[in-house]
LODREN-515664 format. One record per residue: x, y, z of N, C-alpha, C in turn. Coordinates in pm, whole numbers, plus 50000, padded with zeros to 5 digits. Layout:
# LODREN-515664
[[X,Y,Z],[X,Y,Z],[X,Y,Z]] ...
***
This chain:
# LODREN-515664
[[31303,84165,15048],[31192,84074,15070],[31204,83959,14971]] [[31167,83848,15037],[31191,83729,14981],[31079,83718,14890]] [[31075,83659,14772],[31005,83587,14664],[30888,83486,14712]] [[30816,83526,14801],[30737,83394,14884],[30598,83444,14904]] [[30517,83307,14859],[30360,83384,14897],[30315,83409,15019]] [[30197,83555,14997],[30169,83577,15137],[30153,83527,15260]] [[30108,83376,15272],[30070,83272,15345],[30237,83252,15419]] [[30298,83246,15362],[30414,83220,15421],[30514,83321,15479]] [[30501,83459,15439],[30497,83575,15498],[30429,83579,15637]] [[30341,83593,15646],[30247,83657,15735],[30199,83464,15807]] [[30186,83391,15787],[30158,83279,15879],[29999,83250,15873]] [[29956,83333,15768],[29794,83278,15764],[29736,83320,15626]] [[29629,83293,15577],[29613,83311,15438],[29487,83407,15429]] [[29501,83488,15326],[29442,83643,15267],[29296,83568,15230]] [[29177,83643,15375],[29054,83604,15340],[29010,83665,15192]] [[28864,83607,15201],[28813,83687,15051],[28783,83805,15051]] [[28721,83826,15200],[28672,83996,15254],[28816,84047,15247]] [[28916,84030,15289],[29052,84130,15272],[29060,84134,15081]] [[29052,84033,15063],[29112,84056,14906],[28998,84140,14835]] [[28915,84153,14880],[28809,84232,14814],[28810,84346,14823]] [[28854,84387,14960],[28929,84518,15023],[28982,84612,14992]] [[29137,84510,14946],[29253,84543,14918],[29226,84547,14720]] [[29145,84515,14726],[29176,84495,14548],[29018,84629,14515]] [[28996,84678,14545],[28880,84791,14587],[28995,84940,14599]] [[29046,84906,14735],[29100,85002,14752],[29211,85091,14641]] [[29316,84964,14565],[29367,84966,14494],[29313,84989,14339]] [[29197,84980,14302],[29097,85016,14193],[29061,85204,14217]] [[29030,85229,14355],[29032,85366,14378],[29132,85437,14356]] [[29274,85405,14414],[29389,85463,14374],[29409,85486,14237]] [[29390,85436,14173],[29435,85423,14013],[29309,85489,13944]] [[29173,85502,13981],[29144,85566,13937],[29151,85751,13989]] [[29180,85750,14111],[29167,85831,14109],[29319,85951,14127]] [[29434,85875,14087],[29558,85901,14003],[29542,85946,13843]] [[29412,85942,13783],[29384,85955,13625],[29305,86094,13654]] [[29311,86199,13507],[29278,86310,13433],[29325,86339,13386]] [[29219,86418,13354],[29225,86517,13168],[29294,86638,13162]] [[29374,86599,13061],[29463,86745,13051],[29399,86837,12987]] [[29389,86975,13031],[29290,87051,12987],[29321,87083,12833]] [[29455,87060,12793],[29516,87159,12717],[29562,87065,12603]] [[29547,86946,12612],[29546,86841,12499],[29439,86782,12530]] [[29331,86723,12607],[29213,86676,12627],[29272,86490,12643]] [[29362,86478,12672],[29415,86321,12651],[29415,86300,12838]] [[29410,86169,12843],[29388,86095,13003],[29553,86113,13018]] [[29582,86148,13155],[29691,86137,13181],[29700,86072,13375]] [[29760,85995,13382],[29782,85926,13528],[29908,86036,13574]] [[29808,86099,13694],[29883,86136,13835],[29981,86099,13910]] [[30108,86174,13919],[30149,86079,14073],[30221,86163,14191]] [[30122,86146,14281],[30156,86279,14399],[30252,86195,14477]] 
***
């Protein structure tokens, strides 16, 4: 994949409702990739 912004990818440009979306959805992932190790008590990121 080429080095090029989305607009020029895809032929139209990333509303605010998508970016709000997509940047939501991606806030869920990451949080919910994070916990506590029982056995040192330290945050540790998931990855299934």
């Amino acid at each position: 994949m080429l080095n090029k912004p989305l607009q020029v990818i895809t032929g139209y440009g990333i509303t605010r409702r998508e970016f709000l979306w997509l940047s939501s959805m991606s806030a869920a992932g990451v949080l919910a990739g994070c916990a506590v190790n029982p056995v040192t008590g330290k945050s540790q990121h998931l990855v299934f």
